[in-house]
TORPAMAR-544402 format. One record per residue (C-alpha): residue number from 1; residue in one letter; y, x, z. Coordinates in Angstrom, 3 decimals. Layout:
BEGIN
[NUM,'a',[Y,X,Z]],
...
***
This chain:
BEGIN
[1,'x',[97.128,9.873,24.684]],
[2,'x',[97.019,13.484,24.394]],
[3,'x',[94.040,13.651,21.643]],
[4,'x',[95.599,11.140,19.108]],
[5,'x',[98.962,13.451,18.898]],
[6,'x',[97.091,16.345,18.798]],
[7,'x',[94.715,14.916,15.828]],
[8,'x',[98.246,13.800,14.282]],
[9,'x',[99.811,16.733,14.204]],
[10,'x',[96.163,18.458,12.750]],
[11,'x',[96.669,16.007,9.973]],
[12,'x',[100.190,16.343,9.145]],
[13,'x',[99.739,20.739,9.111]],
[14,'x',[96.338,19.822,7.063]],
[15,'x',[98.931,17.699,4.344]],
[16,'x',[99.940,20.568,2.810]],
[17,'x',[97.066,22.347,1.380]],
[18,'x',[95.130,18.818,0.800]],
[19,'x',[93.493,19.824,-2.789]],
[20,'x',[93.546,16.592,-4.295]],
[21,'x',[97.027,14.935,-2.507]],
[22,'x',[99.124,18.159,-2.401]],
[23,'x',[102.568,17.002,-0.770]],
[24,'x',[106.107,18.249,-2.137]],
[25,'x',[106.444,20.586,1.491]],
[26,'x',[109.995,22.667,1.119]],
[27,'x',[110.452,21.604,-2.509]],
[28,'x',[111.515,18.335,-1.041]],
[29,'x',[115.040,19.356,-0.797]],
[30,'x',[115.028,20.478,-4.404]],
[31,'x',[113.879,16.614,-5.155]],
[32,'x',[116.301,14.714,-2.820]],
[33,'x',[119.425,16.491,-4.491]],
[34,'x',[117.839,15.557,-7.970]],
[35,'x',[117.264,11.606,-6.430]],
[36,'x',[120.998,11.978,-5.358]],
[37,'x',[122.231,12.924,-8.918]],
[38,'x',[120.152,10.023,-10.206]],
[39,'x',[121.430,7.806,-7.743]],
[40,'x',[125.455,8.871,-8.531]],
[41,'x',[124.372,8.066,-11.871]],
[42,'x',[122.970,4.729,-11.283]],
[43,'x',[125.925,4.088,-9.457]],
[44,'x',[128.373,5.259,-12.215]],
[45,'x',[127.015,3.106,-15.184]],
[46,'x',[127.639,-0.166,-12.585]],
[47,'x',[129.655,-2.783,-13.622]],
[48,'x',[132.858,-1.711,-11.333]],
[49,'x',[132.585,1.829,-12.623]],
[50,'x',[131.853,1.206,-16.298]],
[51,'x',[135.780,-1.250,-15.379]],
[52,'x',[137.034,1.740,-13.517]],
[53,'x',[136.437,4.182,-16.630]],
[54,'x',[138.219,1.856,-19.171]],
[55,'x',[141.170,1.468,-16.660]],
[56,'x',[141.024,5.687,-16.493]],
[57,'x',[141.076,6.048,-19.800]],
[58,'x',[144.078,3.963,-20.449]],
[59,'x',[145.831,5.832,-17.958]],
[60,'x',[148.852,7.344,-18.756]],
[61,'x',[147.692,11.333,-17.720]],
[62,'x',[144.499,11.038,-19.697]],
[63,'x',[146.205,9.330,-22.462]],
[64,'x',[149.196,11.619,-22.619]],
[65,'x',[147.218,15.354,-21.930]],
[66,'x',[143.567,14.876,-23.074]],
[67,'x',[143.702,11.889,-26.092]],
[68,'x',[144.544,8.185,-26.889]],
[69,'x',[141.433,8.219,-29.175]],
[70,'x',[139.564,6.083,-26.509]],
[71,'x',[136.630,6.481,-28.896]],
[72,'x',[136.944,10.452,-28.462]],
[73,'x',[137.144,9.674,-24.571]],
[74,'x',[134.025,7.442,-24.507]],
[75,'x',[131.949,10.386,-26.227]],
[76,'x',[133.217,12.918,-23.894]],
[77,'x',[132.131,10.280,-20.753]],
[78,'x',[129.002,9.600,-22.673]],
[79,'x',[128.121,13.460,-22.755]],
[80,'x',[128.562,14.497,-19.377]],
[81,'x',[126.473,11.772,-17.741]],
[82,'x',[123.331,12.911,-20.360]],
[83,'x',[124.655,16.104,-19.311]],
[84,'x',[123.627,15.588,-15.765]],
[85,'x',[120.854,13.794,-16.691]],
[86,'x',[119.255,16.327,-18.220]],
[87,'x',[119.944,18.672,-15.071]],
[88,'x',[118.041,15.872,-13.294]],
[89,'x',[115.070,15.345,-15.904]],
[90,'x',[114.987,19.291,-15.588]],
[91,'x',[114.447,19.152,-11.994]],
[92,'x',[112.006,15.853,-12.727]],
[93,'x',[109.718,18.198,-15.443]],
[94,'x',[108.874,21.015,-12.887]],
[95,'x',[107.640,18.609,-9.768]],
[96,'x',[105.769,16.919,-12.655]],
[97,'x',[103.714,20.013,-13.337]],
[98,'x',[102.359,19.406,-10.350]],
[99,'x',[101.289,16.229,-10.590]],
[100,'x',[97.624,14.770,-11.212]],
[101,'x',[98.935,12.349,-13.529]],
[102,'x',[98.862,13.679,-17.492]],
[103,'x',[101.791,11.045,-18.150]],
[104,'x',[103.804,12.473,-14.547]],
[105,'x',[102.905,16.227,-15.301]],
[106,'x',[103.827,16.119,-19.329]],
[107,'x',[107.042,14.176,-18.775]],
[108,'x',[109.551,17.089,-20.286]],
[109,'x',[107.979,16.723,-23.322]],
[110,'x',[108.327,12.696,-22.885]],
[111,'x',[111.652,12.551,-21.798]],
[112,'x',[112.609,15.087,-25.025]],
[113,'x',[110.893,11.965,-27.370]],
[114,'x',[112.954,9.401,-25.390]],
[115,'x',[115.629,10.987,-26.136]],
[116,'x',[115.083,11.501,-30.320]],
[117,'x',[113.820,8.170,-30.358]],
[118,'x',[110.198,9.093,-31.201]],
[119,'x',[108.645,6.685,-28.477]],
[120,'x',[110.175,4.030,-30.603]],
[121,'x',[108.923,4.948,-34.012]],
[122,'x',[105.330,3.849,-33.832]],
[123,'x',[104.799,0.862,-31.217]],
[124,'x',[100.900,1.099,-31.325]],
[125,'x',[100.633,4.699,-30.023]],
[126,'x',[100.942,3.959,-26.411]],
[127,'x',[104.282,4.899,-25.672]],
[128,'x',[106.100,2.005,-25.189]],
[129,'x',[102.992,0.796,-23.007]],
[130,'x',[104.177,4.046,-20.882]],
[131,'x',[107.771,3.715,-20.682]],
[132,'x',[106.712,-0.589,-19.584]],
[133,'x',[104.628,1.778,-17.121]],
[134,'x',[107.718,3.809,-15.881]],
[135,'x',[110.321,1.017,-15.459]],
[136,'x',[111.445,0.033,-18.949]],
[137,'x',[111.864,-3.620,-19.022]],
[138,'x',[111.946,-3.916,-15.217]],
[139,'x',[114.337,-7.088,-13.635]],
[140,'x',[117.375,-5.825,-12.081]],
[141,'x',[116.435,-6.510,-8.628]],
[142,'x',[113.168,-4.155,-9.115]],
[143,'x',[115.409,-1.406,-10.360]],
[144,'x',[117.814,-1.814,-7.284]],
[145,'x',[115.047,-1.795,-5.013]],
[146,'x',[113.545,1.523,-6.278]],
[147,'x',[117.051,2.851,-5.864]],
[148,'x',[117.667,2.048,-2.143]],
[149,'x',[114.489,3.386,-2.016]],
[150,'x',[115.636,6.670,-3.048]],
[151,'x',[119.299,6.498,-0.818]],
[152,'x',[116.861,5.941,1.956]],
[153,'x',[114.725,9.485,1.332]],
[154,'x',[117.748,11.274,0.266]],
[155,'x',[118.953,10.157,3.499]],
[156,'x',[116.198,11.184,5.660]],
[157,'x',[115.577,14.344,3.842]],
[158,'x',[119.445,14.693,4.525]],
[159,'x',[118.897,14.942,8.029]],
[160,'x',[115.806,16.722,7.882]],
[161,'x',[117.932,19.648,6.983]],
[162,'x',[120.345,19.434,9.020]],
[163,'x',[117.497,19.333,11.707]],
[164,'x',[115.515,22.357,10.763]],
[165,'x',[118.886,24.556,9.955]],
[166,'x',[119.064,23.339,14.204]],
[167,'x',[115.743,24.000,15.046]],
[168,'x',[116.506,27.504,13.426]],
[169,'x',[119.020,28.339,15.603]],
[170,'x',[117.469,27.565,18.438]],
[171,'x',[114.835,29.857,17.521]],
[172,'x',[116.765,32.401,16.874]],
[173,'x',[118.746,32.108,19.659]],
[174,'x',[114.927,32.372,21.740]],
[175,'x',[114.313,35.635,19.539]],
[176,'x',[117.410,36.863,21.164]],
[177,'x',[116.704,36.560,24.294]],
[178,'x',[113.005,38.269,23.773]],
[179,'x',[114.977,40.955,22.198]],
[180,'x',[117.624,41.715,25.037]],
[181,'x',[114.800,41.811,27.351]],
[182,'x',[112.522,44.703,25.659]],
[183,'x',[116.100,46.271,25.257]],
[184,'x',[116.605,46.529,28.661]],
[185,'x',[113.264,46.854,30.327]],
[186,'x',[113.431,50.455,30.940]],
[187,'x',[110.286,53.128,29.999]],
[188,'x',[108.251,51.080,32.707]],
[189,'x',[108.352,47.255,31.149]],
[190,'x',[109.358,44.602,33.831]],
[191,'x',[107.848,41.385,34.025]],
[192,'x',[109.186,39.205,30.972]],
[193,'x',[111.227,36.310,32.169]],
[194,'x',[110.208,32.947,31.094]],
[195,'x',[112.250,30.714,28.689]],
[196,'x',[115.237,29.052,30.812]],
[197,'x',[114.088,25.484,31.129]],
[198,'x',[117.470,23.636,29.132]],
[199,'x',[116.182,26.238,26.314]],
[200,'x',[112.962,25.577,26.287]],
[201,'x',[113.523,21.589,26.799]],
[202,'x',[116.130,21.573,23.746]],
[203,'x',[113.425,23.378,21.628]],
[204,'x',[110.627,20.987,22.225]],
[205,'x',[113.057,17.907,21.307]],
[206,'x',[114.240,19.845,17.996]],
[207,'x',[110.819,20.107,16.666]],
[208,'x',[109.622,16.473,17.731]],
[209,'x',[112.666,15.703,15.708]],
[210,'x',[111.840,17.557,12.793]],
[211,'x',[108.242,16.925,12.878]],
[212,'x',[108.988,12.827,12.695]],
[213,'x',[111.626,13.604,10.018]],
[214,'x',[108.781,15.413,7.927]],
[215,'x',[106.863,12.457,8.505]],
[216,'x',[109.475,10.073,7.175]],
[217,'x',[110.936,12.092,4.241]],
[218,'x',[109.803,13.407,1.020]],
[219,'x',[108.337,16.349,2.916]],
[220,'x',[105.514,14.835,3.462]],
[221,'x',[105.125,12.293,-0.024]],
[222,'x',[103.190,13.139,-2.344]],
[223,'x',[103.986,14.993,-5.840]],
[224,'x',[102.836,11.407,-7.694]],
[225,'x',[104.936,9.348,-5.611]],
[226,'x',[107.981,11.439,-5.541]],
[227,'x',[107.748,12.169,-9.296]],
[228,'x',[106.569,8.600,-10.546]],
[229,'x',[109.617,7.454,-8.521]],
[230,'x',[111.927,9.782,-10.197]],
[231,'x',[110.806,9.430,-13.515]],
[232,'x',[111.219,5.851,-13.766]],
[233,'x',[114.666,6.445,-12.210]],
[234,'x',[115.593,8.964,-15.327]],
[235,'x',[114.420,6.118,-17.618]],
[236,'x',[116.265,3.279,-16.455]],
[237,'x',[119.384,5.589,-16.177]],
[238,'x',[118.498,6.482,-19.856]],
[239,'x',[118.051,3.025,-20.798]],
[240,'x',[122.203,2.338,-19.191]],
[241,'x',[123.535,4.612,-20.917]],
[242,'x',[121.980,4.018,-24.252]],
[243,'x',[123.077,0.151,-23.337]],
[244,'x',[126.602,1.044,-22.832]],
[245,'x',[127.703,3.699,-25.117]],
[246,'x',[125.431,2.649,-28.034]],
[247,'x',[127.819,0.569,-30.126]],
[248,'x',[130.494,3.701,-29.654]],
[249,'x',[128.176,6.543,-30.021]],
[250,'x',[126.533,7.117,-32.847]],
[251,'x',[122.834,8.278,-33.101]],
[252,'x',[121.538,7.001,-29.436]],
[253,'x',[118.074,5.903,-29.572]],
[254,'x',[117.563,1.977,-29.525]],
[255,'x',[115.967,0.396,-26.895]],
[256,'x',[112.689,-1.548,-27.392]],
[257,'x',[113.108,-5.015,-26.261]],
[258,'x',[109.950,-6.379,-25.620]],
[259,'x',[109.696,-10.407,-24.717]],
[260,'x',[113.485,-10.466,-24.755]],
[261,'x',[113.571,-8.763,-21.336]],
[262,'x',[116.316,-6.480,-20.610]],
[263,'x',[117.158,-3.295,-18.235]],
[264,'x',[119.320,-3.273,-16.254]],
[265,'x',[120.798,-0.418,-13.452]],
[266,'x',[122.498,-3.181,-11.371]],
[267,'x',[122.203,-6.552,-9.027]],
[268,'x',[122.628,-9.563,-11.638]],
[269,'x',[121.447,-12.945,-11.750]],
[270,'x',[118.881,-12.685,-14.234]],
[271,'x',[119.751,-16.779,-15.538]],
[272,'x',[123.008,-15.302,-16.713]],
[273,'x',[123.587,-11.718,-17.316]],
[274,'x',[127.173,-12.241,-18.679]],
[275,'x',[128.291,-13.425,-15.699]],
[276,'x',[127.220,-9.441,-13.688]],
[277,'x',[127.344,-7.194,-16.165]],
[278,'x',[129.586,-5.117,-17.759]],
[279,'x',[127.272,-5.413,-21.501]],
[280,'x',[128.029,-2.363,-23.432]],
[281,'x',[131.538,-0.374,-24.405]],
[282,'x',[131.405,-2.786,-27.601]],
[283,'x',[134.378,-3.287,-29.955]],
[284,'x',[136.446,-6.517,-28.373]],
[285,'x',[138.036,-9.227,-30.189]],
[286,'x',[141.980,-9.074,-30.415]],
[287,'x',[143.245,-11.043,-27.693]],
[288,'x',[140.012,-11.143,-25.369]],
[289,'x',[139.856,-7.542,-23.823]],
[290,'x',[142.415,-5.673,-24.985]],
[291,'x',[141.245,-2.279,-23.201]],
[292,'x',[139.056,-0.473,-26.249]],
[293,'x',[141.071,-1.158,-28.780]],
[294,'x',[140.057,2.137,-30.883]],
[295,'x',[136.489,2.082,-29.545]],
[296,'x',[134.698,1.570,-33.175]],
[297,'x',[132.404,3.833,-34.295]],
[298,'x',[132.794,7.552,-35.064]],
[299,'x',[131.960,8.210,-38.373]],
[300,'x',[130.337,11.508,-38.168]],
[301,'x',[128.088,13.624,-40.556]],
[302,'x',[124.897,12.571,-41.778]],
[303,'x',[123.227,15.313,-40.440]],
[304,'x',[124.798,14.807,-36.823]],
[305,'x',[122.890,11.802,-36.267]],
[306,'x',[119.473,13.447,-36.440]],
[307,'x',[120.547,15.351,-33.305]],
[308,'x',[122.739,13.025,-31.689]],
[309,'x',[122.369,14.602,-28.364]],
[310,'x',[123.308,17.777,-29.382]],
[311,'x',[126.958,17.279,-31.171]],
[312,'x',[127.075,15.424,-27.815]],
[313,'x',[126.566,18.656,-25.812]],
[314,'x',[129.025,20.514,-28.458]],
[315,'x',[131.696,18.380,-26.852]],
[316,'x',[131.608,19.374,-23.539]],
[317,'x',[132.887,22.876,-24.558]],
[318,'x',[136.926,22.908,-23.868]],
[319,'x',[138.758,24.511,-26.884]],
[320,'x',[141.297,27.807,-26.555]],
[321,'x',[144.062,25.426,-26.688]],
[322,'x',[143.301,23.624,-23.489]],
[323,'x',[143.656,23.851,-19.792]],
[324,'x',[139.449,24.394,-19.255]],
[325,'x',[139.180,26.410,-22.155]],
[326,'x',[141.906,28.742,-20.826]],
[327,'x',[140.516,28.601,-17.301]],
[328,'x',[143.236,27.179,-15.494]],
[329,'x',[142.265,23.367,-14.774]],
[330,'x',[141.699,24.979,-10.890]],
[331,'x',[144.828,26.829,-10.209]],
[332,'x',[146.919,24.051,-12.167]],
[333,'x',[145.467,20.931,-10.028]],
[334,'x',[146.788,23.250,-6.822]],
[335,'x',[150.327,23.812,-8.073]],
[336,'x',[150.180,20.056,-8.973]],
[337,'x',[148.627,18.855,-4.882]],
[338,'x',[151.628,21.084,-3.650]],
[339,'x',[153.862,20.085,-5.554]],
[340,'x',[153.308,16.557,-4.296]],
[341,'x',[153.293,17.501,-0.591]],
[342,'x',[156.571,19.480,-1.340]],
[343,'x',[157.511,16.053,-2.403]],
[344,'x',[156.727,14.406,0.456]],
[345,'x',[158.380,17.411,3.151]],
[346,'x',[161.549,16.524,0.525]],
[347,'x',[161.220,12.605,1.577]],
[348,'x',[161.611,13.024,4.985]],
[349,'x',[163.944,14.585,7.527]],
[350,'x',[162.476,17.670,8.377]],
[351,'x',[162.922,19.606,12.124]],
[352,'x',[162.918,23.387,12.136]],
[353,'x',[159.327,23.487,12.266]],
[354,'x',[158.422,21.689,9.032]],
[355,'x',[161.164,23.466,7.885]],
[356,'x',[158.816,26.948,8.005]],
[357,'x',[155.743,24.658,6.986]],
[358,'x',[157.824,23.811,3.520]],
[359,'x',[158.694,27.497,2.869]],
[360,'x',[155.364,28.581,3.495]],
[361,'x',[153.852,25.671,1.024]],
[362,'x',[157.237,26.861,-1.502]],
[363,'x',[156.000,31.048,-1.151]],
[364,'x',[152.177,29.868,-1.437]],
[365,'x',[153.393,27.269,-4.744]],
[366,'x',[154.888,30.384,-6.783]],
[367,'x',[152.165,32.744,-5.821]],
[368,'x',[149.652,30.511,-7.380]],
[369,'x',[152.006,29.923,-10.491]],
[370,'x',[151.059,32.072,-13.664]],
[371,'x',[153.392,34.836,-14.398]],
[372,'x',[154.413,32.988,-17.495]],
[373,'x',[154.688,29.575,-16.057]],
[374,'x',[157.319,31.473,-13.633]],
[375,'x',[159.446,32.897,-16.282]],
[376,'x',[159.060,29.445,-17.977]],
[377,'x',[160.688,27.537,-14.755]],
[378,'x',[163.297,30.494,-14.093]],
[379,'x',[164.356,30.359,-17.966]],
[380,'x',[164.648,26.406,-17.810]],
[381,'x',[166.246,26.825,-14.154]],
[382,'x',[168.991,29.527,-15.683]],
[383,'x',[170.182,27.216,-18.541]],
[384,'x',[170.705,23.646,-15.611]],
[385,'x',[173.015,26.081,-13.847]],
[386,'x',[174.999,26.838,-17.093]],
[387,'x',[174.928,23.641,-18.213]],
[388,'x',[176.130,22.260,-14.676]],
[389,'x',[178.292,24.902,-14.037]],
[390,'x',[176.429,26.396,-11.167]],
[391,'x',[177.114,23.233,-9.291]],
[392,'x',[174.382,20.678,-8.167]],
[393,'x',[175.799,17.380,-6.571]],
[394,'x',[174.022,14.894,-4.690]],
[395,'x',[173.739,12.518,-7.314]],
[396,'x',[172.069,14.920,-9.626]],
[397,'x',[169.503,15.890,-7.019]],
[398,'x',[168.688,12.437,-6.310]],
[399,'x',[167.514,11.952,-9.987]],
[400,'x',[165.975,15.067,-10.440]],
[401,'x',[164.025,13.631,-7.059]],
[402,'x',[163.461,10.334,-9.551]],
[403,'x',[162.534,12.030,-12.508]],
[404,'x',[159.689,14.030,-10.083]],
[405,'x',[158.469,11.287,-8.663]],
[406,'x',[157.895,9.582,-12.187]],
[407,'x',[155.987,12.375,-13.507]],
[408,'x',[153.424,13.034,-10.393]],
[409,'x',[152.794,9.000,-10.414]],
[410,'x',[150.733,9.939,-13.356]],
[411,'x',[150.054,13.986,-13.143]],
[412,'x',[149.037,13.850,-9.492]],
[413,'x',[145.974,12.031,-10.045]],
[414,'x',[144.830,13.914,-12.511]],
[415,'x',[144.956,17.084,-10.476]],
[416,'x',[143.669,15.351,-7.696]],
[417,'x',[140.343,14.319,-10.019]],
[418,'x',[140.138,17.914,-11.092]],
[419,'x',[140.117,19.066,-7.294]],
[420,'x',[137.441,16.640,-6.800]],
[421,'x',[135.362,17.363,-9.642]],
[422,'x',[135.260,21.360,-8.775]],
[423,'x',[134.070,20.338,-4.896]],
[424,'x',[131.603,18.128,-6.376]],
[425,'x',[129.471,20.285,-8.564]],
[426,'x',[130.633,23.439,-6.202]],
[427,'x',[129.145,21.952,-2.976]],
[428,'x',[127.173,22.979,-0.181]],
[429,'x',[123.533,22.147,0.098]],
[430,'x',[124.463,19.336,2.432]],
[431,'x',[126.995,17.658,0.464]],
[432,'x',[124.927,17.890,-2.931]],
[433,'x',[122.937,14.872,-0.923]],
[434,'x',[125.789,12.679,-1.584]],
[435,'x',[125.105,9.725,-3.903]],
[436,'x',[128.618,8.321,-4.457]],
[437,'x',[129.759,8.110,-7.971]],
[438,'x',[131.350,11.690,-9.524]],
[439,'x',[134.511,12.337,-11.244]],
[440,'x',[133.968,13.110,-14.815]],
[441,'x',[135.647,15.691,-17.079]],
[442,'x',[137.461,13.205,-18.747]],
[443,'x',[139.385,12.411,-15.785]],
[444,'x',[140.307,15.957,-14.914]],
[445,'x',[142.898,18.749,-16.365]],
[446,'x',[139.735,20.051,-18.026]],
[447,'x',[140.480,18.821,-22.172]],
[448,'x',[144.044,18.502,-21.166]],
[449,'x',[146.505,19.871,-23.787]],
[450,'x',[147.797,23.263,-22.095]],
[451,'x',[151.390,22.786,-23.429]],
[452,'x',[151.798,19.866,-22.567]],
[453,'x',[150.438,19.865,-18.940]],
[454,'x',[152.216,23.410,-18.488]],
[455,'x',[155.839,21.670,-19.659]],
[456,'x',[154.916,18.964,-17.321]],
[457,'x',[154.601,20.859,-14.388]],
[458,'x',[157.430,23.490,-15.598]],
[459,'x',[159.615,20.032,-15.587]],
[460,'x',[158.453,19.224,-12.110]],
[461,'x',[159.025,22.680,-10.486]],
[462,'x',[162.501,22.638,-11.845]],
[463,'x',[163.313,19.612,-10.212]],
[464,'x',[161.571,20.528,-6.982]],
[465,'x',[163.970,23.768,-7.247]],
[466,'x',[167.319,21.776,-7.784]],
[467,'x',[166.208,19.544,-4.645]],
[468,'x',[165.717,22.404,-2.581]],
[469,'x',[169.008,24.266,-3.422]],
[470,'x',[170.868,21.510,-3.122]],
[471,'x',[169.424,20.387,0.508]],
[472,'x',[169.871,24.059,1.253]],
[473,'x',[173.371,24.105,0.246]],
[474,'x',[173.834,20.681,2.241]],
[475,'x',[172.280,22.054,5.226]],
[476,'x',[174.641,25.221,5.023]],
[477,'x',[177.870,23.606,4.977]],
[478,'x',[176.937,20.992,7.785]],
[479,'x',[176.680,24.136,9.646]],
[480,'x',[180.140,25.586,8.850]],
***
């Protein structure tokens, strides 16, 4: 039983330095985080997403701060996700060059001719025959499978990581021990003391564990399989998008639809795709979806649609006049998620205790408030005492408590996407493994008008300040 393991793990050390099947070793966790943006973007151009982002965009804090032009709003959507695809094509190109495969090993210069078109221009030179090769034109129940394929190694190469950061520990902890002991041994060395059994027990499990988890994950695949994989994941995530922002984005490449068979990123039923999918974010009739009303074409400059993928990327930089371009979207979305839960300590009856939790929350809300924003809420605060004569009744606290409430229904969830958006592309190594859909800019404070998400905050603050004198004033005459 002995000799088998043995040979086993011979084989498995041998794996890395095979010459002609070199596996992807430690750049594996490089490739699962690139699987796991490909995967969040599978997931996003789904039918329920693709419903989610026309609901979003007819929301009333997107429509009101960023834009009604749902047109404008599609484009924005449209250029993150190549955004991100291009971060994972990036990530694709440089496992490539390690590939045996000429097709696997040149695909940055591939994907950059998917992506002007130029594997479409000429149908006898092979490159439609390659894309066929990668996934174009694949049934939707292929393209699903290849993705829970790639949930299952991000998932193993997950815990692989979480395994080894373990088995690191441990070792260091044994290092430790080795260390203390020469510390202390004196000029004449006394006999070293053996590993403690629990230690040496918990070692030997933690690298059975990660040596099975090597085994299973993309440690151990090799560069064709991992890259072939990913590659046909980029185009069929290229082929979506194209699909659904095409009639509404002008200059994306047209797909080549050989024998009438179509892509697509999602479970369907093949017989009738109508009845699954989403189609693309086309211009509706009147009365049959009324949700893209403005979503015809941009009519943009001639020269714009040579480079459509460009004017794209131009889009994604916030002006001066907005939240992101004045680099606030961050500190905004937290004065917006305290001001809620200074809401909520406002709905209840509060004890002594939660009445120090809502002055701490109160001191840490104004600290994170721009100096002018302050001067802007104590200016607006000074002319409601004039004008009510330095008097605040009950009546006029309970609708300033109305009129809050009305404005976070719609301005708390778009700091809340904003909060969510920075912890998604600021995460830890660990979390980047997460294949769940992503907010997009669009969503967020990001292209939000700065004056008017600044008066709509001012607005709430002043009502959050009437409540609290008021309650203050109600508490101090109870007590007298």
């Amino acid at each position: 039983m002995g000799v088998p393991r043995v040979l086993a793990d011979l084989r498995t050390r041998m794996g890395n330095i095979h010459p002609e099947r070199p596996v992807v070793g430690i750049l594996a966790f490089e490739a699962a985080a690139a699987m796991s943006r490909l995967v969040s973007l599978h997931r996003s151009l789904a039918e329920e997403e693709v419903r989610r982002l026309r609901t979003d965009m007819r929301s009333q804090g997107v429509a009101y701060l960023t834009s009604r032009d749902q047109s404008f709003l599609l484009r924005l959507a449209c250029a993150e996700l190549v955004a991100e695809l291009d971060k994972a094509a990036s990530v694709v190109s440089r496992l490539g060059a390690k590939c045996c495969d000429a097709l696997l090993s040149g695909f940055d210069r591939f994907y950059a001719d998917l992506k002007a078109g130029g594997v479409y221009s000429a149908p006898n030179d092979g490159r439609v025959a390659d894309l066929e090769r990668l996934g174009l034109g694949s049934t939707a129940k292929g393209v699903e499978k290849r993705v829970e394929r790639m949930e299952r190694y991000v998932a193993t190469t997950s815990r692989l990581y979480a395994e080894m950061e373990a088995l690191n520990e441990l070792e260091a902890s044994e290092r430790r021990m080795e260390q203390q002991w020469r510390r202390h041994s004196g000029p004449i060395p006394t006999q070293k003391p053996g590993v403690p059994p629990a230690v040496q027990l918990d070692l030997c499990s933690q690298r059975h564990k990660v040596r099975r988890l090597k085994e299973s994950s993309l440690w151990n695949k090799t560069f064709n399989k991992v890259v072939k994989l990913m590659v046909r994941a980029v185009i069929t995530v290229f082929a979506r998008i194209c699909a659904v922002f095409g009639p509404c984005v002008l200059g994306l490449p047209p797909l080549p639809n050989r024998n009438r068979r179509t892509l697509l990123l999602r479970r369907g039923d093949p017989h009738n795709p109508s009845k699954h999918s989403s189609g693309p974010l086309d211009r509706p009739l009147a009365k049959a979806v009324p949700i893209l009303r403005n979503s015809a074409p941009i009519f943009v400059a001639k020269g714009s649609l040579k480079k459509p993928f460009e004017s794209l990327s131009s889009l994604l930089e916030a002006g001066p006049t907005t939240v992101g371009g004045s680099g606030l979207a961050l500190r905004y979305a937290n004065v917006i998620v305290l001001a809620e839960k200074l809401l909520a300590m406002r709905s209840v009856d509060s004890h002594e205790a939660e009445d120090n939790e809502e002055e701490a929350t109160r001191a840490e809300l104004y600290q994170m408030m721009p100096s002018a924003m302050q001067g802007a809420v104590r200016a607006k605060l000074r002319g409601c005492w004039r004008r009510e004569g330095g008097t605040v009744d009950g009546s006029l606290a309970e609708g300033w408590k109305e009129a809050v409430r009305r404005i976070l229904t719609w301005l708390g969830p778009v700091g809340h996407d904003t909060l969510r958006w920075q912890e998604e592309r600021h995460m830890e190594r660990q979390q980047r493994f997460d294949p769940r859909p992503r907010a997009l800019l669009m969503q967020t404070l990001h292209f939000s008008d700065r004056e008017k998400t600044e008066a709509a905050i001012v607005e709430v603050l002043v009502g959050l300040s009437c409540m609290c004198w008021y309650e203050e004033r109600r508490r101090h005459s109870l007590r007298f």
